[in-house]
C-alpha positions in Angstrom: 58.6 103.1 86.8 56.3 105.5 84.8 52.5 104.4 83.6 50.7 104.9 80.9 47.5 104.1 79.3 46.1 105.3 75.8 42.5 104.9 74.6 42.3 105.6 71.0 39.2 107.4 70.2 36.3 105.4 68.9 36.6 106.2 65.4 40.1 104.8 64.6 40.5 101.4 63.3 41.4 99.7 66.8 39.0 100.6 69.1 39.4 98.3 71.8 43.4 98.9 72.0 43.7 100.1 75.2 48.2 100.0 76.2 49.6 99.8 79.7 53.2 101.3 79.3 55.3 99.6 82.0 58.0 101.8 80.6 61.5 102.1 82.2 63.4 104.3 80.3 67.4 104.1 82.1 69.3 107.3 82.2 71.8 106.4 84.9 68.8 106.3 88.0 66.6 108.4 86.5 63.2 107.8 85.7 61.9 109.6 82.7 58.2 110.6 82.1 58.6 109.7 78.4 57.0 111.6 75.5 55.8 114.5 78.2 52.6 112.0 78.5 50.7 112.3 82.0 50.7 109.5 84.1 47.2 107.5 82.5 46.1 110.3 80.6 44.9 109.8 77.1 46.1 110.9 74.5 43.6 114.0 73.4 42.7 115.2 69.6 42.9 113.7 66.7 45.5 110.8 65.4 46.5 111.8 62.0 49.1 109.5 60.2 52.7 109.1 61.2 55.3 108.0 59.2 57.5 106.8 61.5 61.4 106.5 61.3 63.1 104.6 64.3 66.3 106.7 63.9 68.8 105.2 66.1 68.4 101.6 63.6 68.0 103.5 60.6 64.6 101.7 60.1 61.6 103.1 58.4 57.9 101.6 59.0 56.7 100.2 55.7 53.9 97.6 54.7 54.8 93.8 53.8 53.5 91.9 50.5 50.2 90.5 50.4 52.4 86.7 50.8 54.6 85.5 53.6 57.9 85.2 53.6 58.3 81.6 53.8 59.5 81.2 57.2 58.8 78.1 58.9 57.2 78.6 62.2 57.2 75.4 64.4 57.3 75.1 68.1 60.7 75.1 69.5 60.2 72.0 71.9 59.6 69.3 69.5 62.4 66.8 69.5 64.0 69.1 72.4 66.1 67.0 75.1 65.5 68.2 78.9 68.7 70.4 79.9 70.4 68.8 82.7 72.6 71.5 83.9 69.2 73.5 85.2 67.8 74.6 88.5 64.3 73.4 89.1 62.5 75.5 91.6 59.1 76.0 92.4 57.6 79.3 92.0 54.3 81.3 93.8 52.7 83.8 92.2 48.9 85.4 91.3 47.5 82.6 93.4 49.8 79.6 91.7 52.7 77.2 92.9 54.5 75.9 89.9 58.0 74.5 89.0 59.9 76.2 86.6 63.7 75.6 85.5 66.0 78.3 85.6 70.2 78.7 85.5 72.8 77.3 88.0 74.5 80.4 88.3 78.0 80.5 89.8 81.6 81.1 88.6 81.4 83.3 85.4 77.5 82.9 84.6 75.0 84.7 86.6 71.8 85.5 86.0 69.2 87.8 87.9 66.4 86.5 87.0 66.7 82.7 87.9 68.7 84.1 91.1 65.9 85.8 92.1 63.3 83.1 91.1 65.6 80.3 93.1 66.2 82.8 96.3 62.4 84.6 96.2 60.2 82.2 94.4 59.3 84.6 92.7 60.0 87.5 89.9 58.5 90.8 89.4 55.5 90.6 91.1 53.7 93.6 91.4 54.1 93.7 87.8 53.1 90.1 87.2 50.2 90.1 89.3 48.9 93.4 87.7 49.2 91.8 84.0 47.2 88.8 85.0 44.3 90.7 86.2 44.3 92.1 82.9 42.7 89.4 81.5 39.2 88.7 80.6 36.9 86.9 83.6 35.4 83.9 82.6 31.3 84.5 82.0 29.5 83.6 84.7 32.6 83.4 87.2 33.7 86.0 90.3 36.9 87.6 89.6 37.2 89.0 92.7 38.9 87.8 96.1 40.3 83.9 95.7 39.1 84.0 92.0 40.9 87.1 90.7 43.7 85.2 88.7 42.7 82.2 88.5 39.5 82.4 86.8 40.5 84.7 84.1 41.5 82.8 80.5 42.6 84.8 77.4 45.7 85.0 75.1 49.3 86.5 75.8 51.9 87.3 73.0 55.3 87.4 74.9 58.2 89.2 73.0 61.1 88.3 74.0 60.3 85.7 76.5 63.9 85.0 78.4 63.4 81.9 80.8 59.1 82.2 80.7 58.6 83.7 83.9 55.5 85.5 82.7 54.4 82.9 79.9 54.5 80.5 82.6 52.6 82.2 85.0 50.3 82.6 82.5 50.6 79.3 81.5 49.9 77.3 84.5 46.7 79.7 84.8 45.0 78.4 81.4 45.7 81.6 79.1 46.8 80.8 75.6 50.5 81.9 75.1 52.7 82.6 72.2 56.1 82.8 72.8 59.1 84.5 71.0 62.7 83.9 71.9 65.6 83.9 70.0 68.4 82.9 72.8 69.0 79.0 72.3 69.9 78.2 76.0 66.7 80.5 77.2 64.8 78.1 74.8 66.4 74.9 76.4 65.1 76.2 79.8 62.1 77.0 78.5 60.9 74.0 77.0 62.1 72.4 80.6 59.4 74.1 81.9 56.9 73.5 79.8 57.2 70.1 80.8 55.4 70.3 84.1 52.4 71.9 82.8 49.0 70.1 83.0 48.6 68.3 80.1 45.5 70.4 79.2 47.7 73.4 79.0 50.5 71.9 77.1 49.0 72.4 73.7 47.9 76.0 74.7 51.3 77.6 74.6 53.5 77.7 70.8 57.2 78.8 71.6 59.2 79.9 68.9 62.9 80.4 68.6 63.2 83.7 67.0 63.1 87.0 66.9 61.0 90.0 65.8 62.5 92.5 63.2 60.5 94.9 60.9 62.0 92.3 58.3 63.6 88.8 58.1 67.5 88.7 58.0 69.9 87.4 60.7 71.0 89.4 63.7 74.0 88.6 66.7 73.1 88.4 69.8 75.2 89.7 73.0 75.3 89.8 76.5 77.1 90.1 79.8 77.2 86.6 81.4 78.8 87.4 84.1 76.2 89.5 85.4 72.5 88.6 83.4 73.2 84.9 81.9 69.9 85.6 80.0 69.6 88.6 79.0 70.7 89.0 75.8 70.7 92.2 72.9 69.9 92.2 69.4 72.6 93.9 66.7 72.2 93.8 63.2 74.1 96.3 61.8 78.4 96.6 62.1 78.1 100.6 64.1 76.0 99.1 67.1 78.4 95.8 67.0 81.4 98.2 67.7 79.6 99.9 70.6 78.9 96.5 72.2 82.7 95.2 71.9 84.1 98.4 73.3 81.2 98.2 76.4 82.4 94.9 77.4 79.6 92.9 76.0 80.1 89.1 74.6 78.9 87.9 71.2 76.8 84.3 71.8 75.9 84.1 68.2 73.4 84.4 65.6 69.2 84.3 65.5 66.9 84.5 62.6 64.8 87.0 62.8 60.9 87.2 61.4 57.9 90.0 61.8 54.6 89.9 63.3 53.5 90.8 60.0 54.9 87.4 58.6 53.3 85.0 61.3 50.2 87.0 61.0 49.8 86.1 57.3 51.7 82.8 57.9 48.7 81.9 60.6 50.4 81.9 63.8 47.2 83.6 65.3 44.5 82.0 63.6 43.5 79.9 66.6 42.7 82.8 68.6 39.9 85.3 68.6 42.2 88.0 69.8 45.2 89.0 72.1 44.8 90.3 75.4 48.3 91.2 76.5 51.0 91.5 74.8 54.6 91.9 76.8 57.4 93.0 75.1 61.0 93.1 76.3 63.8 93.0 73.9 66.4 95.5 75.1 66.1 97.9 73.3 64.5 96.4 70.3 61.1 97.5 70.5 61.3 100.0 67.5 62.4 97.0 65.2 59.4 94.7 66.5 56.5 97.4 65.9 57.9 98.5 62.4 56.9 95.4 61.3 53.8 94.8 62.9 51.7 97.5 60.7 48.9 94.8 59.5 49.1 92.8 62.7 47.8 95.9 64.6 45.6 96.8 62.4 44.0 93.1 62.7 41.4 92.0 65.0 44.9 90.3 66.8 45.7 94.0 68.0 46.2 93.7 71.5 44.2 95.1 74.4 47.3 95.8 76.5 50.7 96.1 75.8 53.9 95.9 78.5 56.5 97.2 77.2 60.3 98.2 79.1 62.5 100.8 77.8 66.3 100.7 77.8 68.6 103.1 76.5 71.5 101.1 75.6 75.1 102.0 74.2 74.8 104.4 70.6 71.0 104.6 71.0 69.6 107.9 70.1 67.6 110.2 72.9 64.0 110.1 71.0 64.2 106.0 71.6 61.2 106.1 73.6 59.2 108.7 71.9 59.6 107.2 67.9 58.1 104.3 69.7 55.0 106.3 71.3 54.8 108.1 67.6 54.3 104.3 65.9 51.7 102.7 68.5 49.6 106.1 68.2 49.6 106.1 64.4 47.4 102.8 65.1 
């Protein structure tokens, strides 16, 4: 696992953007210092413009019109029945016990993440701990010792959100969360959870089922559920669909697709003063999603940190990781 952190200097339009790059970039077992960057060094000189082409989904970076596109953007849980085929297992993480609901895995469905949640109480946690002491402290409260986590409040955007693991943690902490994920039954499980939140944190997380394109159109989703039940990929165009079919991978269905562009103008955000984190995790996605998130990072709703996890998956193109870099450093 490779880190980075970049610090724009102080004269470019996002000042306070500072990105943790959590960035796994799979080459068999090897881990790949991506872009030639130094572990947390900065970038140095001076950022002109980059017109940025994510070549491997033929996309090109362009600006939206001044008007959204008329999506409707409600939260996903309203009118949503409990799913009674889940796991409910408590969890203990960054200084919090919580119950979350996750998959009963067996036969031909399993799924890592609830596995590991059910068997370990826990998912991730080095890098879960480390996000949640990226928040702000409260004014006037220690952040340090007992306090670290738990008296930290600010806002996390999770892309691609699976089961919740880290909207929850954030969640049962106090942080406003906004949620994005397309997968139906990850939704299901999701809104389970949400249930057992305090009731003073219920209204502080919006979940959405969708995902996050540079445009809106409708994209299948795949996966392997014999092995990650949850984890599913994004294809919108009939070359990558081929690679998928011949690698074994199932089709689940279809998701509509919006950009952060479109819920910025459409007012997702207007409730907050700003985003802290933002994760991101949408196998192999990630181009798609910041190709249409010009205006949103260069709003005051650009976020302080980003995690982000690279995977090279079937037909991708070698420069995945670094047409990525190229976009987030244009801002």
């Amino acid at each position: 696992m490779v880190r980075f952190s970049w610090r724009p200097r102080a004269q470019l339009r996002l000042p306070s953007l500072a990105i943790y790059f959590f960035a796994l970039l799979i080459v068999g077992r090897v881990i790949y210092d991506i872009a030639g960057i130094g572990l947390l060094s900065p970038f140095s000189g001076n950022l002109p413009h980059v017109h940025l082409q994510a070549a491997h989904h033929n996309l090109t970076a362009t600006s939206h019109s001044d008007c959204s596109t008329g999506v409707l953007y409600r939260n996903a849980c309203v009118s949503r029945f409990p799913v009674s085929s889940a796991r409910r297992v408590e969890a203990v993480v960054a200084g919090i016990i919580f119950n979350m609901s996750v998959y009963s895995t067996g036969g031909e469905i399993e799924d890592i993440v609830s596995n590991n949640i059910a068997q370990h109480r826990v998912w991730e946690k080095t890098e879960t701990e480390e996000m949640m002491g990226l928040f702000p402290c409260i004014q006037g409260a220690h952040c340090e010792e007992g306090g670290y986590f738990i008296n930290r409040r600010g806002t996390l955007l999770d892309v691609g959100a699976n089961i919740g693991w880290y909207s929850l943690v954030a969640a049962h902490i106090g942080h406003n969360v906004i949620s994005f994920e397309p997968f139906s039954k990850n939704v299901d499980l999701l809104c389970s959870s949400q249930r057992d939140l305090k009731e003073d944190f219920k209204n502080n997380w919006k979940l959405f089922q969708m995902g996050l394109d540079y445009r809106k159109r409708q994209c299948q989703l795949f996966q392997v559920k014999g092995i990650n039940f949850g984890d599913t990929h994004s294809v919108c165009d009939e070359k990558t669909r081929e690679s998928f079919l011949i690698n074994k991978y199932e089709p689940l269905g279809w998701m509509n697709t919006t950009t952060l562009d479109d819920a910025l103008l459409a007012g997702v955000f207007d409730s907050y003063s700003g985003i802290d984190v933002m994760k991101i995790d949408v196998e192999g996605f990630e181009p798609s999603v910041f190709a249409g998130a010009n205006r949103f990072f260069e709003s005051k709703y650009a976020p302080r940190y980003i995690f982000i996890e690279f995977n090279v998956l079937p037909g991708e193109a070698g420069d995945y990781s670094k047409s990525t870099l190229i976009h987030l450093r244009n801002h």
